[in-house]
N, C-alpha and C positions, 0 to 999 in steps of 0.2 A: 471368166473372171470369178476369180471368188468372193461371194458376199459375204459382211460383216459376222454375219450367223457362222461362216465355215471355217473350219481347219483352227487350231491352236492360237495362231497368231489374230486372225481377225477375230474369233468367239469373244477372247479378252479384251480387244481394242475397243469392242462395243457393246454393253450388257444387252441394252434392251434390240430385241428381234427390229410384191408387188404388184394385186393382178391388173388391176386397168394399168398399170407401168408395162406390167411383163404384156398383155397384151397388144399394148400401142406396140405400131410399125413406126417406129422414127423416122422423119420425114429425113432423103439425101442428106449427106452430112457437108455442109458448106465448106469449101475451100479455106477460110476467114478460121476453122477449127483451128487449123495449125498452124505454127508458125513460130516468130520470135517472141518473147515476153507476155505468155498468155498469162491468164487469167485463171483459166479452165483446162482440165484435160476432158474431153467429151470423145464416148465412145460411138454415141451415134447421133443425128442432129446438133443443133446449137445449146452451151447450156442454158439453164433455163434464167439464171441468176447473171445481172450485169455488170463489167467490171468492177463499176463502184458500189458494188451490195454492199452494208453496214451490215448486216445482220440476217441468222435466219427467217425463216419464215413464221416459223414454230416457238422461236425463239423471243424474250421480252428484254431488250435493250437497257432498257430500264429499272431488271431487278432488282432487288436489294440481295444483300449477300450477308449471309450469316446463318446461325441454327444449326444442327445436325440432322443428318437424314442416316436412319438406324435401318440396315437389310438385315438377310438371313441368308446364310449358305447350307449344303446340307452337304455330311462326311465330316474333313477334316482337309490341312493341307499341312504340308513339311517343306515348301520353296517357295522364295519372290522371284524364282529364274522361269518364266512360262515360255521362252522360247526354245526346250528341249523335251525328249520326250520319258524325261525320267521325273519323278516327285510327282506331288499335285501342288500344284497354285494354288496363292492365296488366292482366294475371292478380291474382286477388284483391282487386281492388278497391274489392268491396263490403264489405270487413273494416273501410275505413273508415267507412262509412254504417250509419244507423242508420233506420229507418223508424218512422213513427206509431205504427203497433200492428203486429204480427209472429204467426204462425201455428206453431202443433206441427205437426212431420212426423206426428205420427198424426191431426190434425183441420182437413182441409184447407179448410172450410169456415167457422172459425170464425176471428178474430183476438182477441189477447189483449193487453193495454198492456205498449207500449213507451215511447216518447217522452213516449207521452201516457198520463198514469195512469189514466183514466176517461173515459169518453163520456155524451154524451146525446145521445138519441134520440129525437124525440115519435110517438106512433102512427101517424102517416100517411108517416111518415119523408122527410117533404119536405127535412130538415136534419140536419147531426149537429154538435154541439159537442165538440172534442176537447179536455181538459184537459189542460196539459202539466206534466211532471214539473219540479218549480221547480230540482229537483238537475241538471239534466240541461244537462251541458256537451260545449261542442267540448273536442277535442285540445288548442286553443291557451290554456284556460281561460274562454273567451268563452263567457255562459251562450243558451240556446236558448230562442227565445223565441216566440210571435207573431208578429212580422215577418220574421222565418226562415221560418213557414213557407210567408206568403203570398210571399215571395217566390221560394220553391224552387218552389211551383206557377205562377206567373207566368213565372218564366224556362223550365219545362219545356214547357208549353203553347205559347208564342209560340217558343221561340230550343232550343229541346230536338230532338229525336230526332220524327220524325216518330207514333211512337206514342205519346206522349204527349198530342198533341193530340185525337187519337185515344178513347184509354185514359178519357181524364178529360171529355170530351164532355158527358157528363151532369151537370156543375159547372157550374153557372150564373155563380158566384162564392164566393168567401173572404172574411170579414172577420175584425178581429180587436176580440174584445171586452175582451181585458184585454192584459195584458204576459203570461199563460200561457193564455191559452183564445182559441181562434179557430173561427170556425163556417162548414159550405161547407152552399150552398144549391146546390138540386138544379131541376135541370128540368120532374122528374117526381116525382110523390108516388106510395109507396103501394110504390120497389123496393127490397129487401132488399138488393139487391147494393151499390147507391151507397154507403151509408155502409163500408163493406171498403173499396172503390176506392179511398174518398179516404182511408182509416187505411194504404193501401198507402204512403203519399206517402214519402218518403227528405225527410230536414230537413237543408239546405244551408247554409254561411254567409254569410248576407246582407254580413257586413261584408267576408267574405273577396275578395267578390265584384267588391266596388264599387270602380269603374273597369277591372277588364277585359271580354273577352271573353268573354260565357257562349258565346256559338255557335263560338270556334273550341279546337281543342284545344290544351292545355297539359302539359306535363311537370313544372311545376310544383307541388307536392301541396296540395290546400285539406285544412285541418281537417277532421276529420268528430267526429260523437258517437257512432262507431260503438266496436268492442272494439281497435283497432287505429289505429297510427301506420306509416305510410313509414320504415324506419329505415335502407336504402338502397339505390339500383337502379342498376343500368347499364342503356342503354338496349338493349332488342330482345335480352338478354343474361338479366337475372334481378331479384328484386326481392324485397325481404326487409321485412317487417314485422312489429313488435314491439306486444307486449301494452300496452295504455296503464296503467300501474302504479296510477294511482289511480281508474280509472273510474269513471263517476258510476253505469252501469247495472251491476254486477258483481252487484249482490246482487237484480235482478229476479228476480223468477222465471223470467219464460222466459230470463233467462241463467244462472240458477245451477248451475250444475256444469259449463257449457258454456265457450268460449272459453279453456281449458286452459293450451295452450303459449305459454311467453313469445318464442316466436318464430317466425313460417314464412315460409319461403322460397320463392319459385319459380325453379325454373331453366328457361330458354329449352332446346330442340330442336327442331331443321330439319322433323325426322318424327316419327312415331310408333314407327317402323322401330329409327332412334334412341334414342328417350326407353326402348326395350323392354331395349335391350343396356344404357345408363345406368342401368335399373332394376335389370337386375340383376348390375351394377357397385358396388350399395349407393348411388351418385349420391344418389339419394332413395330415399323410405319409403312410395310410397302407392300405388297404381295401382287402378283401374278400368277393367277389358279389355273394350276394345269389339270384338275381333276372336275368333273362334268357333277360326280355326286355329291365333293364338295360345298360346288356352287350351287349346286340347287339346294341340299338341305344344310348347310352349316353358318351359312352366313344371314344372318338375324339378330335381333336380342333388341334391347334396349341401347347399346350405344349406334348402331344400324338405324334404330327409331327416330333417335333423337338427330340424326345426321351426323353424328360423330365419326361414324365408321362409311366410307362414301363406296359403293361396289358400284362396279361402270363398265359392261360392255362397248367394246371400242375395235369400228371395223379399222382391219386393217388389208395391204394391198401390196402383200407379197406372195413369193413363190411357195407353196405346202412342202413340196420334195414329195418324199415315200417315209411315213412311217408306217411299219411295220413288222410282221414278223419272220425276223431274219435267218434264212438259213446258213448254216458252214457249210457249203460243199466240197470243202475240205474232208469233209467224213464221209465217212466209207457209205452209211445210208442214205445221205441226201447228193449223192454223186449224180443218180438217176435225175434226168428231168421229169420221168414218170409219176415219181414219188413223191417228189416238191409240187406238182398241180394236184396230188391226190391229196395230200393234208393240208394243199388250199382249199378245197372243197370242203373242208372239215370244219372250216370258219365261218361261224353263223355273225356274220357281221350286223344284221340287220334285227336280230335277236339283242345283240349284245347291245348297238347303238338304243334302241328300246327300254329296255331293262335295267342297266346298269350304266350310261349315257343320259339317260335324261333325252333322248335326239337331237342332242347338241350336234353331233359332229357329221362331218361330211365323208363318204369314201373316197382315200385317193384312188384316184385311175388313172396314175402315170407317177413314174420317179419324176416327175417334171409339173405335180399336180399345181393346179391354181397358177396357171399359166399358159403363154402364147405356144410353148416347148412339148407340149403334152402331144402325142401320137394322137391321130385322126382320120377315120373311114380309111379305106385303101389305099396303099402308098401310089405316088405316083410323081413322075416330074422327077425332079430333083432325088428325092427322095427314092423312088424307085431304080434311080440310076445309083445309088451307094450302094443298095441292098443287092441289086440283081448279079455282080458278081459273084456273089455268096451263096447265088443260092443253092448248090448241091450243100451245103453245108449248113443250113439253117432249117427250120419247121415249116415245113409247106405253110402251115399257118400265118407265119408274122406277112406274108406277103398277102393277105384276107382285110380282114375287118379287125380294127384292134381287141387286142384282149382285155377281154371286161371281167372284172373278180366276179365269181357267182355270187347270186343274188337269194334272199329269200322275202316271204312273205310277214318277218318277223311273232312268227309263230314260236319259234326253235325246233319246227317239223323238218327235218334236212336231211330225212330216209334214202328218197332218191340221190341225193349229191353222195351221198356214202356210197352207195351202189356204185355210183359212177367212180369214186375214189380207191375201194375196191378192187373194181375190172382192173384200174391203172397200175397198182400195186399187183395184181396177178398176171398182169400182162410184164411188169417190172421183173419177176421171179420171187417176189412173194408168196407165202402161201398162208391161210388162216386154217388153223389147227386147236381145238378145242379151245375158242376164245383168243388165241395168242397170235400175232402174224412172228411168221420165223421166214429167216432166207434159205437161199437151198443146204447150206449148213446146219440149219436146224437152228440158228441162232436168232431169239426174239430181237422183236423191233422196239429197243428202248434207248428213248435220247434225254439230255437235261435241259429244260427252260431255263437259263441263269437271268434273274432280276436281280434289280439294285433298289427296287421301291414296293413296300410291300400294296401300296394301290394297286399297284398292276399284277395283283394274284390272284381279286377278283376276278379279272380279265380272261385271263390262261387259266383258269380252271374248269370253267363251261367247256372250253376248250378240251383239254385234256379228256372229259368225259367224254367228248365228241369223237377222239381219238380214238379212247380207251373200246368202243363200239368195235372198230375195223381192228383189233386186235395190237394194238400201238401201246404202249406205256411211254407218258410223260411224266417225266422227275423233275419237280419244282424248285430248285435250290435260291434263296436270297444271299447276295453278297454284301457286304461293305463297300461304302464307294472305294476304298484303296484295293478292295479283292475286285473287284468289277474290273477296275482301270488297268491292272497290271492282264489279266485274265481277257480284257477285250485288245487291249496290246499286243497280246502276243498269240490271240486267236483260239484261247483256251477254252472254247465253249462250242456246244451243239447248235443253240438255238438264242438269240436274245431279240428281246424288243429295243427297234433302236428309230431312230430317227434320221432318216438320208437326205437334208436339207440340201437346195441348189441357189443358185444366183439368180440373180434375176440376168443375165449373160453368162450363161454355161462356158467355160474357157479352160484354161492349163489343168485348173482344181481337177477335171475327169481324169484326168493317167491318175491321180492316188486314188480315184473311187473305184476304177474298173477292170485297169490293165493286169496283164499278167503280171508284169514287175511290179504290180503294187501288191498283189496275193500274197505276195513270199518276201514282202516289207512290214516287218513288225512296227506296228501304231500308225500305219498307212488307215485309209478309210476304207477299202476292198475288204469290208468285214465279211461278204458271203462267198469270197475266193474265187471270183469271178476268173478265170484262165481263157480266152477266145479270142483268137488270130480276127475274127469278126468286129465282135469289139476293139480290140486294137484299132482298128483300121479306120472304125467309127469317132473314135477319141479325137484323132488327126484331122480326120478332116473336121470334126469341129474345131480347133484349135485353128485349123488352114481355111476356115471363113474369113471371105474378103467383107460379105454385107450381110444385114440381117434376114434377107432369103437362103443364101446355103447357109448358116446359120442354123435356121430353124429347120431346113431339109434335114440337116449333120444329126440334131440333137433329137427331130422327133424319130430318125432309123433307128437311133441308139434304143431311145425310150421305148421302140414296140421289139426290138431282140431282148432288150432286159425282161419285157414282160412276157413272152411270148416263155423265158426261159425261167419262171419264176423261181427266180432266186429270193424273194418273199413272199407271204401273206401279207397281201396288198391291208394296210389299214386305216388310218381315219386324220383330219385334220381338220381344226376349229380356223372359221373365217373370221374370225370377233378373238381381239384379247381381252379377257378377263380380270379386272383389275380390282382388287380392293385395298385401300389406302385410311388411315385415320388422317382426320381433315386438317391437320396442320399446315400444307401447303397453298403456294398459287401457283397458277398456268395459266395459259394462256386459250379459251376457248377450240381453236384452232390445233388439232392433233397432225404428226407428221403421217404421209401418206402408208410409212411404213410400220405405225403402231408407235406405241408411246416412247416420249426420247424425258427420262424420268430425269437426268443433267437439263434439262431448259425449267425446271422447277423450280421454285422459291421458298425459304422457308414465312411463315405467315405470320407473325409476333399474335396479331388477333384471335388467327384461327384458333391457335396453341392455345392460349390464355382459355378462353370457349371452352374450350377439353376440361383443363385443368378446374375452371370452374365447377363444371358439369359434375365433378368426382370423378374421373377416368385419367387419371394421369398414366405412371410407371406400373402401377397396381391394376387400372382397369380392364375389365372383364365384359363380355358380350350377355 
C-alpha cells in the first residue's frame, strides 16, 4: 500500500510526513473487520478508533477557526492538475481534494470515511461497495456522486500519472449501483489491501471535466470537495487558499478540529538558502529543517530568546525508506555490480555524519529502514524459500548475513576501503593509468551528480574528492526544480540524491519502484533502472501476501537482493522532525504517532498579538 508520503497522488493529499507501528505484529485480523456498513477498512487487526469516534486524537474538537497560516514552497509551479505527470503543482493542492476514505496519522493501516460514509466488504473481499455521503459536495455546489467517482478512476488509469495505472492494477472494474454507492471489483479474492487502494481514490468533477483535457495541464482551478478553494495565485510566485465557509465535510470526524485556518498561503522561493533568511524575516510561519547544519548553527537570535520563534524536535514513528545515492544503471558505467559497491566504498558516511551532520542522523541499512521490513541475519524460513530458486542467478552473498554499508571510524581515513574499491573496479575491466581510471577503450571514468539543492554540494564534494583518489571524475551540475523534474522523469541523469520512501505496508506501490516495466516508464519511481526477472518475482509475492508473515518474508528477500545489488549508496535518516514555527499558533500537547499533522493547528488571536507587540511582526528578523 502506498503511504501518504508516496507517489503524486498521496505526497499532495497529505503535506506533513511508523517505527513501533511498522514494527508491531498486528494481532489476527477479527472476522467482525469485514463486512456490511463498516466503519473502518483495517488492513490488519481491529481499528483502533470506535464507530462513534468524534474526533481525532490529535485533533482539538474545539478549535476556533480563523487566521492565516503562511508556507513556503521551493521552484515554481505552472498546474492545479497534480494528477498527471506533466507541469508542476501548485504547492497545496491537495487542500482542494477530498479522497474516499482518509487515514489518522496515528493508524496507518487502517482507513476511516470520508467521501463515503460506509463500506461493504463480503468475506472473501473479492469487492468493496463504497457508500457515499449524499451531503458531500464540490466547491461549485455541484453534489458528488457515483459517476464522479467512476470517472476520476477512469481518467486516472488511462490519461493520469503513470502510477496510477499502476497503483490500481488490482481493479478489475467500477460500477455504479445507485446515484451514491458504487462497487470496484477486484482481480483477486481473499487481499486485504484492495479495498484501502480503492478507498484511497481522490473524487474528481466529472462535470468540471467534460470537454477538456484530462492529460494536459491546466492553471485553470477545477472544484474539489476537499476543505479548500483557490482564492488566488500568481503563477511560479505564490498561491493562496481559503477555507470553504460552508463545507459539507467540516463536522466529519476525521476532520473535526482539523482544517483550522481561514486561509494559507504559499509563497514561491528560488532555494531553500532563501526560504531560510524569508523565514526568519517572519515572511512565513512554518518550517520543517531538513538540513542538520542549519539546525544546529542558524536557528537563534533574539526572537528564539524571547520565545517568539519556538524550534522543537519531534520524534516521529515511520518508515525511513532509502535515501541515498542513486545510481542510473541505465548507463553504460554503472551497468557493472562491481562498480556500484566500489564507489559505495568511497562513501565516508561516518566522516560526513561528524563533520558536516552535526551526528544528527542515522545510516539506512535497508530500502525498508526504521522498520519491521528491513532484511536480518541470514534468510531463512519463508524467506529462504523465495530466494532459493534464484539462486544460480543471484550473489552468493544475499544468501549470508545482510549487507551492511562500510563503516568508518569518522576520521575520513578510508585508504583501505579504496583499496578495496579499487581491486573491484579492476577486477570490473577498469584500469588506473596516470591518475585517470579509463575502460578497455581507453575512455575515462566520468559521470554527473545532478542536484536540485545547493545544500547538498557540501555533501557530494568530500565525496567526489574521495573519488577523484581511484581515478573517477565527478561533475557537480545544479538544476532548477523544473530542469531536475522534467530530467528525473525521463531518467536524464547519471547520479542523483533521492529519497526511496515506503509505507509502513509495502504493496502494489513496488512494480513502479522496482520492475522492469517500471525502468522503461517515464516518471515511474525505478529511478536506478532496476531490470531483474528476480525482482520481478519478489514484487508479487509481496503483493500475493495473504498475512503479515509472508508479508515481511516477501519484503525483507526484496530488501537484501536490492542491497546485496547496490543500486545506491546507502545514506542517512533523521528519527526526530525538526520543526521551527513562530508562536502564533495552538495544538494540542499530544503529537500524531506519524510526526506533525500542521491542519489540527489553530490560529492563536493572543499568541499573534505577543509577536506583534514584541516588534516582530511582517518585518521581523532573528
Amino acid at each position: 500500500m502506498i503511504s501518504r508520503t508516496l507517489g503524486p497522488l498521496l505526497a499532495i493529499l497529505l503535506l506533513a510526513n511508523a517505527a513501533s507501528i511498522a514494527h508491531a505484529q498486528p494481532a489476527p485480523e477479527p472476522r467482525a473487520a469485514w463486512g456490511m456498513g463498516l466503519h473502518a477498512l483495517a488492513i490488519g487487526g481491529a481499528p483502533a478508533l470506535p464507530a462513534d469516534f468524534t474526533h481525532f486524537p490529535y485533533a482539538n474538537p474545539d478549535a476556533p477557526k480563523g487566521g492565516t497560516l503562511r508556507l513556503a514552497a521551493i521552484g515554481t509551479f505552472d498546474s492545479f492538475h497534480p494528477y498527471i505527470a506533466r507541469g508542476i503543482a501548485a504547492a497545496g493542492n491537495g487542500l482542494l481534494a477530498a479522497t474516499l476514505t482518509t487515514s489518522s496519522r496515528d493508524e496507518p493501516f487502517t482507513q476511516y470515511p470520508y467521501v463515503a460514509r460506509s463500506f461493504d466488504v463480503p468475506e472473501d473481499r473479492s469487492h468493496v461497495v463504497f457508500h457515499l455521503d449524499p451531503s458531500a459536495r464540490f466547491s461549485d455546489g455541484e453534489p458528488v456522486t457515483a459517476d464522479d467517482v467512476i470517472f476520476t478512476f477512469d481518467a486516472l488509469v488511462k490519461q493520469g500519472s503513470p502510477t496510477y495505472a499502476k497503483y490500481y492494477e488490482g481493479v478489475s472494474g467500477v460500477t455504479k449501483l445507485s446515484a451514491h454507492a458504487v462497487r470496484f471489483d477486484f482481480r483477486e479474492r481473499g487481499n486485504p489491501e484492495l479495498p484501502v487502494i480503492a478507498g484511497q481514490l481522490p473524487v474528481l468533477p466529472r462535470h468540471w471535466w467534460q470537454g477538456r483535457d484530462f492529460g494536459s495541464p491546466t492553471l485553470d482551478v477545477p472544484p474539489g470537495c476537499g476543505p479548500y478553494r483557490v482564492r488566488e495565485s500568481r503563477t511560479g510566485y505564490s498561491v493562496e487558499y481559503e477555507r470553504v465557509g460552508d463545507w459539507w465535510g467540516a463536522a466529519l470526524p476525521v476532520n473535526r478540529g482539523r482544517y483550522n485556518f481561514d486561509r494559507i498561503r504559499y509563497d514561491y522561493y528560488r532555494d531553500r538558502t532563501v526560504s531560510a533568511e524569508a523565514f526568519r524575516g517572519g515572511e512565513f510561519d512554518y518550517q520543517m529543517e531538513n538540513s542538520a547544519k542549519a539546525w544546529a548553527q542558524d536557528y537563534r537570535g533574539p526572537a528564539i530568546d524571547a520565545g517568539l520563534i519556538r524550534c522543537e524536535t519531534i520524534a516521529h514513528e515511520r518508515p525511513a525508506g532509502m535515501q541515498g545515492l542513486v545510481f542510473n544503471t541505465r548507463r553504460l558505467q554503472f551497468a557493472d555490480r562491481r562498480v556500484r559497491e566500489a564507489l559505495t566504498l568511497a562513501f565516508d558516511f561516518e566522516w560526513t555524519n561528524r563533520t558536516l551532520f552535526y551526528s544528527q542522523y542515522t545510516r539506512c541499512d535497508s530500502y525498508f529502514s526504521n522498520s519491521a521490513f528491513a532484511s536480518r541475519e541470514v534468510p531463512s524460513g519463508a524467506e529462504l524459500a523465495l530466494l532459493e530458486p534464484w539462486r544460480g542467478s543471484l550473489a552468493p552473498e544475499v544468501f549470508g548475513e545482510p549487507c551492511v554499508a562500510p563503516t568508518g571510524d569518522g576520521s575520513g581515513r578510508i585508504r583501505e576501503r579504496l583499496r578495496r574499491a579499487l581491486a573491484l573496479l579492476t577486477e570490473a575491466g577498469w584500469r588506473l593509468e596516470d591518475g585517470v581510471l579509463r575502460d578497455a577503450q581507453g575512455r575515462p571514468f566520468v559521470f554527473e551528480m545532478l542536484l536540485r539543492s545547493p545544500s547538498m554540494e557540501r555533501v557530494v564534494l568530500p565525496y567526489a574528492k574521495n573519488l577523484a583518489t581511484l581515478g573517477i571524475r565527478m561533475e557537480v551540475s545544479m538544476a532548477d526544480a523544473s530542469r531536475y523534474v522534467r530530467r528525473t522523469r525521463s531518467f536524464d541523469f547519471d547520479m542523483i540524491v533521492s529519497v526511496m520512501r515506503q509505507s509502513d505496508s509495502p504493496g502494489n506501490e513496488q512494480r513502479f519502484m522496482w520492475t522492469a516495466a517500471a525502468a522503461d516508464t517515464p516518471g515511474s519511481r525505478n529511478l536506478a533502472g532496476v531490470k531483474s526477472p528476480v525482482v520481478d518475482d519478489l514484487v508479487e509475492h509481496i503483493i500475493a501476501a495473504r498475512d503479515r508473515q509472508s508479508l515481511v518474508a516477501a519484503v525483507r528477500a526484496l530488501d537484501r537482493v536490492l542491497l546485496w545489488e547496490h543500486y545506491a549508496v546507502p545514506g542517512w535518516y533523521c528519527p526526530v522532525d525538526r520543526v521551527a514555527y513562530w508562536d502564533r499558533f495552538g495544538m494540542l500537547e499530544r503529537h500524531p504517532s506519524r510526526g506533525v499533522d500542521i491542519f489540527s493547528w489553530w490560529y492563536d488571536e493572543g499568541r499573534a498579538k505577543r509577536i506583534a507587540e514584541a516588534g516582530f511582526g511582517a518585518e521581523a528578523t532573528l
